[in-house]
PDB file of N, CA, C and O in Angstrom:
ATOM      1  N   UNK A   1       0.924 -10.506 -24.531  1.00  0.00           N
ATOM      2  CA  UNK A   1       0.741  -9.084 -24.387  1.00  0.00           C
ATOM      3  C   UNK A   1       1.958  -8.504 -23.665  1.00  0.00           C
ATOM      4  O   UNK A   1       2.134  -8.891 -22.510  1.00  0.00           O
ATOM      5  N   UNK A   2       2.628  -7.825 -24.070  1.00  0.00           N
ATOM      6  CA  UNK A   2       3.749  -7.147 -23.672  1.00  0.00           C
ATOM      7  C   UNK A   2       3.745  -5.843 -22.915  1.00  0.00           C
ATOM      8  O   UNK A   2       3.890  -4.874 -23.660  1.00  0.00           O
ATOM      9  N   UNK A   3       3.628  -5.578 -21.727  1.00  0.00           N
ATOM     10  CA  UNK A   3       3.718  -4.105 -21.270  1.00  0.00           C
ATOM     11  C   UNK A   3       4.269  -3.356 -20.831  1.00  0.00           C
ATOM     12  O   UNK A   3       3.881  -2.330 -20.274  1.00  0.00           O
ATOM     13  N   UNK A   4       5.913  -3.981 -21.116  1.00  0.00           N
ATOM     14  CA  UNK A   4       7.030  -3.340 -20.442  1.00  0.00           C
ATOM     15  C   UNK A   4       7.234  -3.126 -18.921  1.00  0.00           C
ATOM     16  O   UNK A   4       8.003  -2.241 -18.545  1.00  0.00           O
ATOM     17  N   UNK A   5       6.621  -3.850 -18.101  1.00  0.00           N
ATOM     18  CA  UNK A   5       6.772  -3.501 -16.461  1.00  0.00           C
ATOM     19  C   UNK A   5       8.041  -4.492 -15.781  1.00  0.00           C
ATOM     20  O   UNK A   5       8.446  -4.485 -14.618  1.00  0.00           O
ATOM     21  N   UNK A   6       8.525  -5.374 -16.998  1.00  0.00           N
ATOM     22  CA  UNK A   6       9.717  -5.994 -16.716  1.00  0.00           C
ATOM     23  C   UNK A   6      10.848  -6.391 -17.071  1.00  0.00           C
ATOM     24  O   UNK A   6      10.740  -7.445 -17.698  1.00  0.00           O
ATOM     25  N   UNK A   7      11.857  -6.059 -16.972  1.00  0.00           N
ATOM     26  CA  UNK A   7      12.949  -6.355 -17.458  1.00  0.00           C
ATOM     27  C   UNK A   7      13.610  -7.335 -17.666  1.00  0.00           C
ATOM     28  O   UNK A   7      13.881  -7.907 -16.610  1.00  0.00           O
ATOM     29  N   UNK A   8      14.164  -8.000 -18.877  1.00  0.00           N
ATOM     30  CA  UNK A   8      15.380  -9.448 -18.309  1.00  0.00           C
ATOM     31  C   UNK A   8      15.964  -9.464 -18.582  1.00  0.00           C
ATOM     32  O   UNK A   8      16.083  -9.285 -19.794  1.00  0.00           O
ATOM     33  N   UNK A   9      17.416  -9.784 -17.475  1.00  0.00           N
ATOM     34  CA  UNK A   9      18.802  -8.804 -17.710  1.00  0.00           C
ATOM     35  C   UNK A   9      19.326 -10.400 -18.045  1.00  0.00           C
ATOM     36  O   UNK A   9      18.936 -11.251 -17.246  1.00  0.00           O
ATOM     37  N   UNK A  10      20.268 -10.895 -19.290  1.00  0.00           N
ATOM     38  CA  UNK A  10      21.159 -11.806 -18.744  1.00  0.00           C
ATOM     39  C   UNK A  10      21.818 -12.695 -17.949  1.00  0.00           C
ATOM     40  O   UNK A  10      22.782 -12.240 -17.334  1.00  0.00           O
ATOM     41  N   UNK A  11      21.499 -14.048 -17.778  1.00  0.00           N
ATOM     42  CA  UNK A  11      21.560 -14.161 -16.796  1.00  0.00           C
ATOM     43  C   UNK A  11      21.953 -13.846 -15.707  1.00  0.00           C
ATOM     44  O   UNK A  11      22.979 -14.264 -15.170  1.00  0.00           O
ATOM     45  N   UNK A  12      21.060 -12.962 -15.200  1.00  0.00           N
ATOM     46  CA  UNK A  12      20.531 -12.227 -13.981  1.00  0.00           C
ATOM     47  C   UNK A  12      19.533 -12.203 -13.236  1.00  0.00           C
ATOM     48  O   UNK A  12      19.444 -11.981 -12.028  1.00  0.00           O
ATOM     49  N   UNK A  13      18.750 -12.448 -14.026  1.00  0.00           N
ATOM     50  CA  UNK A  13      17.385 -12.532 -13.842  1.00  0.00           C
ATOM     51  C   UNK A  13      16.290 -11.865 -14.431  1.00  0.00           C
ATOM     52  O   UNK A  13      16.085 -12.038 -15.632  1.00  0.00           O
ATOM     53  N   UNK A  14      15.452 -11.025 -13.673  1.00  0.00           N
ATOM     54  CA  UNK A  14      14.538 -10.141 -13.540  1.00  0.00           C
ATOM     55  C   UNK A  14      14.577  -8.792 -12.882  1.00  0.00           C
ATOM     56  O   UNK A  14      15.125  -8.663 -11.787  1.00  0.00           O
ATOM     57  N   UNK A  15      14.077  -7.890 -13.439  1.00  0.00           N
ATOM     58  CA  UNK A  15      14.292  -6.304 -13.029  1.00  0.00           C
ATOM     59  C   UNK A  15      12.797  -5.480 -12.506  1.00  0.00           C
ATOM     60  O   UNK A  15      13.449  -4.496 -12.159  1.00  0.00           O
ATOM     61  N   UNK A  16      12.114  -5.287 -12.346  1.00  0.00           N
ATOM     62  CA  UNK A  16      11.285  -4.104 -12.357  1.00  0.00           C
ATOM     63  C   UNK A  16      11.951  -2.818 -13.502  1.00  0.00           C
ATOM     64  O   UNK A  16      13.089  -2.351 -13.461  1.00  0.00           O
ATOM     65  N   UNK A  17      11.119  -2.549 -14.236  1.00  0.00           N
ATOM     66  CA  UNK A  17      11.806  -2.171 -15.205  1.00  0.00           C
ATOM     67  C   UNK A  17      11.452  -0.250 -15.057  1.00  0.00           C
ATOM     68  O   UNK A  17      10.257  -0.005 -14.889  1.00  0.00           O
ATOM     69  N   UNK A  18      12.141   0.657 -15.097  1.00  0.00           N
ATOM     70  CA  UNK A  18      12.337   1.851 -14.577  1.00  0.00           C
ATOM     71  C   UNK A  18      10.877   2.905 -15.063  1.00  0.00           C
ATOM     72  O   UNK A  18      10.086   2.860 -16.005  1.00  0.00           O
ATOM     73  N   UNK A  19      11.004   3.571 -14.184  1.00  0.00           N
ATOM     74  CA  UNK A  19       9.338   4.407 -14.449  1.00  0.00           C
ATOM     75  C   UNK A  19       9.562   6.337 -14.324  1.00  0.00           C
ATOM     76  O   UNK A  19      10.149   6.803 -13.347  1.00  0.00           O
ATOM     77  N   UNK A  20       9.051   7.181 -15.349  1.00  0.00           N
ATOM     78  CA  UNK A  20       9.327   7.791 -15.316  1.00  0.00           C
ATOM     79  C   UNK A  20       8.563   8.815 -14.197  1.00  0.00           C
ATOM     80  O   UNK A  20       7.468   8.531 -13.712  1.00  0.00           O
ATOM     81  N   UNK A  21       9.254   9.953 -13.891  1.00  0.00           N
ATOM     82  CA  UNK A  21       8.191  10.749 -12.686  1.00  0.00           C
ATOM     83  C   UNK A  21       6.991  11.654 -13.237  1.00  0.00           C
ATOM     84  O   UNK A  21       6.602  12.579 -12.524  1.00  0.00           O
ATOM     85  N   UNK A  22       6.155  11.329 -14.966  1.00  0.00           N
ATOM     86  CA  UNK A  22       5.307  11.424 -14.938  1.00  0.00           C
ATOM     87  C   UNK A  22       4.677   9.736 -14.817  1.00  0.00           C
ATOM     88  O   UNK A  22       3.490   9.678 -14.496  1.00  0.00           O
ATOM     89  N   UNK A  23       5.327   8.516 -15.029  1.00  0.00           N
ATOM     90  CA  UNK A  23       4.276   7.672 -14.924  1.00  0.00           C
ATOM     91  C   UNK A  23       4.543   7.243 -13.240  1.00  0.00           C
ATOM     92  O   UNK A  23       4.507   6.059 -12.905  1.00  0.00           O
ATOM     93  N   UNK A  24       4.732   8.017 -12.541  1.00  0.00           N
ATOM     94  CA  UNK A  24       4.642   7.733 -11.610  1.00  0.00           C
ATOM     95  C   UNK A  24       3.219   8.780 -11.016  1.00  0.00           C
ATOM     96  O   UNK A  24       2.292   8.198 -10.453  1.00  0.00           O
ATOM     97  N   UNK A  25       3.183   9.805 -11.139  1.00  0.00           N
ATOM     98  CA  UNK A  25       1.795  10.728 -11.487  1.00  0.00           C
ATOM     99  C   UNK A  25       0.849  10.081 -12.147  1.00  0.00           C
ATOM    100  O   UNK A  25      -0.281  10.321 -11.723  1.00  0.00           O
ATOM    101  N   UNK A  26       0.903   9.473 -12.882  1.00  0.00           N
ATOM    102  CA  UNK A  26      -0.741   8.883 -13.567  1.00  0.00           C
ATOM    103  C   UNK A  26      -0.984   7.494 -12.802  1.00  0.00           C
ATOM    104  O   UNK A  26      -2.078   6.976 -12.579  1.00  0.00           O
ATOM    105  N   UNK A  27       0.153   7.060 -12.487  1.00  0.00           N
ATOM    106  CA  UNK A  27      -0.272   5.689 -11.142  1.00  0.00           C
ATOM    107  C   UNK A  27      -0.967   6.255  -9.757  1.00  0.00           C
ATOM    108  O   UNK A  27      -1.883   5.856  -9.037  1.00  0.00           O
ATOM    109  N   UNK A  28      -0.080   7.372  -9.746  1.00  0.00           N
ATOM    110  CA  UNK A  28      -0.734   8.295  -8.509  1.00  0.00           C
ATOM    111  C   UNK A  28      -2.156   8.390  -8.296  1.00  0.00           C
ATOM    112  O   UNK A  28      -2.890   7.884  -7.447  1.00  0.00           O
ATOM    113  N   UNK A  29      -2.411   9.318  -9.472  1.00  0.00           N
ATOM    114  CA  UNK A  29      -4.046   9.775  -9.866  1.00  0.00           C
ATOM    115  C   UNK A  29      -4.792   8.207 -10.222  1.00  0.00           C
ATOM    116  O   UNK A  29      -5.778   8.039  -9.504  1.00  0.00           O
ATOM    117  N   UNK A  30      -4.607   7.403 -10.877  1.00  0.00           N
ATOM    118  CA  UNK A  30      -5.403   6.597 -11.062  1.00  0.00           C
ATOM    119  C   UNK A  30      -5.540   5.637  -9.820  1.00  0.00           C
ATOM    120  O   UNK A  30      -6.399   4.761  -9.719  1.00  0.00           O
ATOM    121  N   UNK A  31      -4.664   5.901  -8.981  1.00  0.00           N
ATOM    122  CA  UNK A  31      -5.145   5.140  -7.546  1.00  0.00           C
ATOM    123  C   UNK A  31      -5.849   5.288  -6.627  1.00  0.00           C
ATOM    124  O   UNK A  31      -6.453   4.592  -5.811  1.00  0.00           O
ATOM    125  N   UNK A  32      -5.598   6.986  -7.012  1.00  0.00           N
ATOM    126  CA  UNK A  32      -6.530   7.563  -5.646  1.00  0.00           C
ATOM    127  C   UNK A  32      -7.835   7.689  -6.628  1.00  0.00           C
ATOM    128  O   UNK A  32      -8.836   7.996  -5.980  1.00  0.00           O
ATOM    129  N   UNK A  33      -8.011   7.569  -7.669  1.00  0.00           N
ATOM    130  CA  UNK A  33      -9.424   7.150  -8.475  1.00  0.00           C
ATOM    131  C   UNK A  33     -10.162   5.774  -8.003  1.00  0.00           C
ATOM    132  O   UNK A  33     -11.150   5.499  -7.321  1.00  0.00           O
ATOM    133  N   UNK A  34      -9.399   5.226  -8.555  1.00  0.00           N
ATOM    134  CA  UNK A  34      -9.568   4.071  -7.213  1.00  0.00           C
ATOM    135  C   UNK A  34     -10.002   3.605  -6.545  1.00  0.00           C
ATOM    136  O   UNK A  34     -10.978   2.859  -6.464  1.00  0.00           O
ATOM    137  N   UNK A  35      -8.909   4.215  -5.583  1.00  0.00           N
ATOM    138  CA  UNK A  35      -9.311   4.115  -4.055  1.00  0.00           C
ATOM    139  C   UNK A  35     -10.266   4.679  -2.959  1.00  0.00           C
ATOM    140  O   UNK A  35     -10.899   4.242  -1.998  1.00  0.00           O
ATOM    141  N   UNK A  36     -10.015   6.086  -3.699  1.00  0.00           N
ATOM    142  CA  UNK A  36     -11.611   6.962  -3.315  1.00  0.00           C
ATOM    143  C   UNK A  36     -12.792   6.340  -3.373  1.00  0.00           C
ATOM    144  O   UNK A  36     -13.590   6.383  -2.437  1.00  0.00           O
ATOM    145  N   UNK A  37     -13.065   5.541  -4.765  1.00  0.00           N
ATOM    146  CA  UNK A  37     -14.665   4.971  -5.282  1.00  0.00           C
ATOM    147  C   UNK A  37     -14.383   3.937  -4.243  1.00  0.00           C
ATOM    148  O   UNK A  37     -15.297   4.206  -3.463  1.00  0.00           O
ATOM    149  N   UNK A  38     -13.705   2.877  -3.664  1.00  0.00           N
ATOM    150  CA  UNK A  38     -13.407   1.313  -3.373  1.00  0.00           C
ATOM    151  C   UNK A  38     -13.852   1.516  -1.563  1.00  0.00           C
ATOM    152  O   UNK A  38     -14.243   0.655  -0.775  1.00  0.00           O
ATOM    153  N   UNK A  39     -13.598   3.034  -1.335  1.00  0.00           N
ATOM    154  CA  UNK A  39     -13.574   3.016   0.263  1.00  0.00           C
ATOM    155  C   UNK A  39     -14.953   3.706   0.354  1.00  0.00           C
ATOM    156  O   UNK A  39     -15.661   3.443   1.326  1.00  0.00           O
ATOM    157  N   UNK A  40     -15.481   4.760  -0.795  1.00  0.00           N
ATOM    158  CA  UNK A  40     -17.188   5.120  -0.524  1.00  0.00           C
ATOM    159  C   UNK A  40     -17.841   3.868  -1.003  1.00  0.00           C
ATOM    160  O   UNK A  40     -19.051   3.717  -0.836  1.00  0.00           O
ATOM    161  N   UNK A  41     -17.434   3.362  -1.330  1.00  0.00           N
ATOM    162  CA  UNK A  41     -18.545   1.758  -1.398  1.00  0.00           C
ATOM    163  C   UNK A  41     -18.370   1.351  -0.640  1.00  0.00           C
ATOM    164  O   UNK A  41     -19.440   1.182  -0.056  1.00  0.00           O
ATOM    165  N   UNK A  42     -17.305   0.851   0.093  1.00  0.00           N
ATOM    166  CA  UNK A  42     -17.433   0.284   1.621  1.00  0.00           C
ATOM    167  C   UNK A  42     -17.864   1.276   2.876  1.00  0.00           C
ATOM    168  O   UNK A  42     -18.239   0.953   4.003  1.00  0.00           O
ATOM    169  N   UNK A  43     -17.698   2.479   2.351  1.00  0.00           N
ATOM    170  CA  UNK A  43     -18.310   2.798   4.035  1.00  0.00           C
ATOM    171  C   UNK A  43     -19.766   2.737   3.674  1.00  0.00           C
ATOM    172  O   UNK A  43     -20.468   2.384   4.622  1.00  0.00           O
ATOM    173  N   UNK A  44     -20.550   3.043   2.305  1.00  0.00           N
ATOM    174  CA  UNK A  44     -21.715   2.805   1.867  1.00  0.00           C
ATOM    175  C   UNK A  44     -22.708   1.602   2.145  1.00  0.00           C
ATOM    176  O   UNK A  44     -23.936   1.632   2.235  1.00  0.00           O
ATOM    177  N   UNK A  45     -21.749   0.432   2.268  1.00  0.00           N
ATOM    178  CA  UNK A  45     -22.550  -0.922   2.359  1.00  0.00           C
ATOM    179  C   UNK A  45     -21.882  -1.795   3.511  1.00  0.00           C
ATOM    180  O   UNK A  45     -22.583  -2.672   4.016  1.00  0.00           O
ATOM    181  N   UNK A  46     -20.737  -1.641   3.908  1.00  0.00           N
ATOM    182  CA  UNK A  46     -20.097  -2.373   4.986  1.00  0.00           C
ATOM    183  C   UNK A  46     -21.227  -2.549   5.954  1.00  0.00           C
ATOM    184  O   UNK A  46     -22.240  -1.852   5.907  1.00  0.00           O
ATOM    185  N   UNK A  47     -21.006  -3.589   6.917  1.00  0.00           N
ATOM    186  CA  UNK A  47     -22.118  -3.375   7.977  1.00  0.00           C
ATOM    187  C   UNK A  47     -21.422  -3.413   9.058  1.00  0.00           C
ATOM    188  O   UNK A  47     -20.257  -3.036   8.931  1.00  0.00           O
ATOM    189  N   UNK A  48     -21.870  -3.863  10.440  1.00  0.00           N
ATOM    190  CA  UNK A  48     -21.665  -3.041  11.817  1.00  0.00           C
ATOM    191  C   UNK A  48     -20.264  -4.449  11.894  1.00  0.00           C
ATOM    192  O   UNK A  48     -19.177  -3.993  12.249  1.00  0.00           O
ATOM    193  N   UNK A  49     -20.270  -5.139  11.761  1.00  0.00           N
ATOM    194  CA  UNK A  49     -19.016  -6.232  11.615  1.00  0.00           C
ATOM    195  C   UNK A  49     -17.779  -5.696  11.038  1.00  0.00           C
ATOM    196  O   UNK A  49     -16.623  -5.857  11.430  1.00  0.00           O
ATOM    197  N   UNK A  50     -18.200  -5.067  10.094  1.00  0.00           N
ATOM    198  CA  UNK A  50     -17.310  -4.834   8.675  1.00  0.00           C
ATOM    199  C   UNK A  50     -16.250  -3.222  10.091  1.00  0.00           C
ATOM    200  O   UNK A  50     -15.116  -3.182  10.570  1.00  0.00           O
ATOM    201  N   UNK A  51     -17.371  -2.348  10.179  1.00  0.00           N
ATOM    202  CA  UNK A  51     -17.477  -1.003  11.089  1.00  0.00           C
ATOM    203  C   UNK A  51     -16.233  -1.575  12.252  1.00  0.00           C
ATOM    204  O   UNK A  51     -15.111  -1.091  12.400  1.00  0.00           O
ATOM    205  N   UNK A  52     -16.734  -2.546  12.863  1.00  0.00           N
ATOM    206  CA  UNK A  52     -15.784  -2.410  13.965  1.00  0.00           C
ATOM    207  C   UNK A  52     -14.538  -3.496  13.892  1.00  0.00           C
ATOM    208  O   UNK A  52     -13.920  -3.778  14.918  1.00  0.00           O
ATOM    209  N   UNK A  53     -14.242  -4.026  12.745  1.00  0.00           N
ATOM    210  CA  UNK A  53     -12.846  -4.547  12.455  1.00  0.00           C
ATOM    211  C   UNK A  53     -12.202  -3.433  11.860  1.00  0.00           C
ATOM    212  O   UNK A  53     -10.981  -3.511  12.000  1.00  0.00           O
ATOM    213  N   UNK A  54     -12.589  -2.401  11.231  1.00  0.00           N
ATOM    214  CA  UNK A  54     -12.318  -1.262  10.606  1.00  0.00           C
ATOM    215  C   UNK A  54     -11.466  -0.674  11.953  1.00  0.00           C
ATOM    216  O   UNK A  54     -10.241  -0.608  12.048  1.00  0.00           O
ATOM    217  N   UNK A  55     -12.687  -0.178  13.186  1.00  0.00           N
ATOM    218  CA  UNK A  55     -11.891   0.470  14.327  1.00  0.00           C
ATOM    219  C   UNK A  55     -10.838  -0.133  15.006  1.00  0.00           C
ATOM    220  O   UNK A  55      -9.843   0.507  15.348  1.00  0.00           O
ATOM    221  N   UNK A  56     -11.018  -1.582  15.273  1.00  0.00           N
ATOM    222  CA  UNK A  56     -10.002  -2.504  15.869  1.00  0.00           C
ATOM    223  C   UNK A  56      -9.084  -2.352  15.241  1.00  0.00           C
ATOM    224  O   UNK A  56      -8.096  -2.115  15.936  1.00  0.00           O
ATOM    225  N   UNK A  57      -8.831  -2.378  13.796  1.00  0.00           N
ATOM    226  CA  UNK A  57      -7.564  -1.880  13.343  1.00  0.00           C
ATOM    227  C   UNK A  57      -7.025  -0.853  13.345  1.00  0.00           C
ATOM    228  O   UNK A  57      -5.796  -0.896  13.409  1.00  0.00           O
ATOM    229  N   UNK A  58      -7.624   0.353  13.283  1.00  0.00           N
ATOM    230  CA  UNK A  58      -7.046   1.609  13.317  1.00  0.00           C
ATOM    231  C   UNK A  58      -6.671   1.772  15.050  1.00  0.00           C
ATOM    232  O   UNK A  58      -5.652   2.435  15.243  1.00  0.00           O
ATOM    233  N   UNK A  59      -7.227   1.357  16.061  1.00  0.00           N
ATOM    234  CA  UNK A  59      -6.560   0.613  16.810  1.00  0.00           C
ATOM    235  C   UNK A  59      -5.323   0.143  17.073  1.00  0.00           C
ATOM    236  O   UNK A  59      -4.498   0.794  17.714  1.00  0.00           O
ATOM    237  N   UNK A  60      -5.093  -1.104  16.562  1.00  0.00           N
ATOM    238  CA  UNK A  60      -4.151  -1.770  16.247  1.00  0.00           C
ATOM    239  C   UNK A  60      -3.047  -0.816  15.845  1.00  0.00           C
ATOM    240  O   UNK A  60      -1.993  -0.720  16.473  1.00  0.00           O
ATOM    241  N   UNK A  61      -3.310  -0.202  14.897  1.00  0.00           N
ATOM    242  CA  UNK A  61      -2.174   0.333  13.677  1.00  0.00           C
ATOM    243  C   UNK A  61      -1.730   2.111  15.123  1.00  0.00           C
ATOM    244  O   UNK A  61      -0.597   2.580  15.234  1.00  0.00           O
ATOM    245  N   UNK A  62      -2.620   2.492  15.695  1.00  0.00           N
ATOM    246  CA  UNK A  62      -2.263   3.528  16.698  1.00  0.00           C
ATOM    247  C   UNK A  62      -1.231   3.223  17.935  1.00  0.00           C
ATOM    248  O   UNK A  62      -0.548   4.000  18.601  1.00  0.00           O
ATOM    249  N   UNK A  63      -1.363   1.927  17.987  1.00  0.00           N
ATOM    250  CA  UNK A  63      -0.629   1.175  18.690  1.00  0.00           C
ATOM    251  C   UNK A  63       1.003   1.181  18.743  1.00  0.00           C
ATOM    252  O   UNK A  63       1.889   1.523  19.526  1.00  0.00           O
ATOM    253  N   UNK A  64       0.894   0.684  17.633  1.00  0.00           N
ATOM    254  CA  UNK A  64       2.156   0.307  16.813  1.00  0.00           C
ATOM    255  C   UNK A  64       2.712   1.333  16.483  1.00  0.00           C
ATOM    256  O   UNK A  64       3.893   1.542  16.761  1.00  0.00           O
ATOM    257  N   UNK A  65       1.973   2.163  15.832  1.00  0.00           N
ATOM    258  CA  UNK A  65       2.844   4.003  15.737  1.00  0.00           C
ATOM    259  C   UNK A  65       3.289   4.390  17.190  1.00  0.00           C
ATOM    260  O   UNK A  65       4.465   4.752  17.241  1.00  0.00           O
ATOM    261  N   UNK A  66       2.825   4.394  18.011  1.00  0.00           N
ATOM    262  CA  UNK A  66       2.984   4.820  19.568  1.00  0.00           C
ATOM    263  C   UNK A  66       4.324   4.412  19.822  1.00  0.00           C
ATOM    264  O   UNK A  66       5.196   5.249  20.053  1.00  0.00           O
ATOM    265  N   UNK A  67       4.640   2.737  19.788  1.00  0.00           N
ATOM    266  CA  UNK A  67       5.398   2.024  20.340  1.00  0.00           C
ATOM    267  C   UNK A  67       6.786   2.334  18.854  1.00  0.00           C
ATOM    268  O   UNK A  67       7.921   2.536  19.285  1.00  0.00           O
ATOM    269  N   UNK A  68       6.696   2.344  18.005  1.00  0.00           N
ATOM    270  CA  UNK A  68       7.615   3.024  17.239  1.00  0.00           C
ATOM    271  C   UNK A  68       8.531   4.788  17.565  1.00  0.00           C
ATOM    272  O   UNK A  68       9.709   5.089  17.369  1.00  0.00           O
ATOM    273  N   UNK A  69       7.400   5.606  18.097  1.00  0.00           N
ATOM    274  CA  UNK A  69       8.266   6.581  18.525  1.00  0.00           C
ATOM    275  C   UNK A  69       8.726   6.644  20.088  1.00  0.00           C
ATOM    276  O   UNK A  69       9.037   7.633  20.751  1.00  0.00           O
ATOM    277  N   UNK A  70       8.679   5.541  20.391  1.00  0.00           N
ATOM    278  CA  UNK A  70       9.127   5.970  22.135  1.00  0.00           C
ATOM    279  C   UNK A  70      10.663   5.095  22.156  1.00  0.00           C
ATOM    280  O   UNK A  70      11.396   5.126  23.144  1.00  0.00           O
ATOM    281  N   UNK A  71      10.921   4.497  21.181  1.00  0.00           N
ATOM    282  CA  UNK A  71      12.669   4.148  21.220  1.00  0.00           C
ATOM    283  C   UNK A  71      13.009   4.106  19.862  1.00  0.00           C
ATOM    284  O   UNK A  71      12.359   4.501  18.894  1.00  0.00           O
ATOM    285  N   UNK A  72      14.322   3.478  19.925  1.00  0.00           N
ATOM    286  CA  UNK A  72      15.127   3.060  18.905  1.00  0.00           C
ATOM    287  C   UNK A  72      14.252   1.798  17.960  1.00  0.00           C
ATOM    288  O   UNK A  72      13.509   0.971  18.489  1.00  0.00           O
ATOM    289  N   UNK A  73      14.557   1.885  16.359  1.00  0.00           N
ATOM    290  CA  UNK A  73      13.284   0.755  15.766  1.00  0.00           C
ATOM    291  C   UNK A  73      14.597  -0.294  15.974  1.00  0.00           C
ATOM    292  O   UNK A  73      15.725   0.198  16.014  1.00  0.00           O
ATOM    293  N   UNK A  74      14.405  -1.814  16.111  1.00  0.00           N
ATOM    294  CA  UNK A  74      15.258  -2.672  15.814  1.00  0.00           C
ATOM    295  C   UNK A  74      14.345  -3.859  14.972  1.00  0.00           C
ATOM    296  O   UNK A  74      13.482  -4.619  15.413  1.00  0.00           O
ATOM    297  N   UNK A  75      14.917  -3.700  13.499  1.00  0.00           N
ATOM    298  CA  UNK A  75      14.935  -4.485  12.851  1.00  0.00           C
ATOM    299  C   UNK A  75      14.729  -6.266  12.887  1.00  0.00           C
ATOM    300  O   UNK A  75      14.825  -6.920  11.849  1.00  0.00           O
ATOM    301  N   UNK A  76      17.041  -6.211  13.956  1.00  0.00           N
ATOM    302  CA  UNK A  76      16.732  -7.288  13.564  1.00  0.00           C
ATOM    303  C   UNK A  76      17.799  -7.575  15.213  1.00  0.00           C
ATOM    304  O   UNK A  76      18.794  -6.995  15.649  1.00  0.00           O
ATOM    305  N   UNK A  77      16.931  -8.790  15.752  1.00  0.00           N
ATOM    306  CA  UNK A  77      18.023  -8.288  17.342  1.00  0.00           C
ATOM    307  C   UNK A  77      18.738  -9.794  17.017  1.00  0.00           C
ATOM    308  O   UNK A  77      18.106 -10.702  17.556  1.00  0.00           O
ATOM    309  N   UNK A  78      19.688 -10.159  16.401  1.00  0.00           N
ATOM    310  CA  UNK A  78      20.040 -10.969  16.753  1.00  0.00           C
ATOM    311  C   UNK A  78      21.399 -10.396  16.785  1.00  0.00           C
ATOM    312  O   UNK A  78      22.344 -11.071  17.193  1.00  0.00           O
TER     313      UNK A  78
END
């Protein structure tokens, strides 16, 4: 089955093969189709386990935003 999502250049290798800025709009919409249904089913049935690894991460992830704007980001310190 062939679906064009890859390229092969000569020995070169492999490409990701180029996408236009409407199929970048219908990846859009069909994700947040998605993703909308994937997260009301989980807040629908998740249980109190599911609930507070949910908060611990958003947590986590508030954290890390914090400590990102109070300096310079470094990559790579060597």
């Amino acid at each position: 089955m062939h679906q064009g999502l890859v390229r092969s250049i000569d020995n070169r290798g492999f490409r990701v093969a180029p996408i236009s800025i409407q199929g970048i709009a219908d990846l859009t919409r069909v994700r947040l189709l998605i993703e909308t249904e994937t997260l009301r089913d989980a807040l629908q049935n998740g249980s109190e386990d599911w609930e507070g690894d949910v908060v611990a991460s958003f947590h986590g992830l508030s954290s890390v935003e914090k400590k990102l704007t109070e300096g310079p980001l470094v990559l790579d310190d060597k």
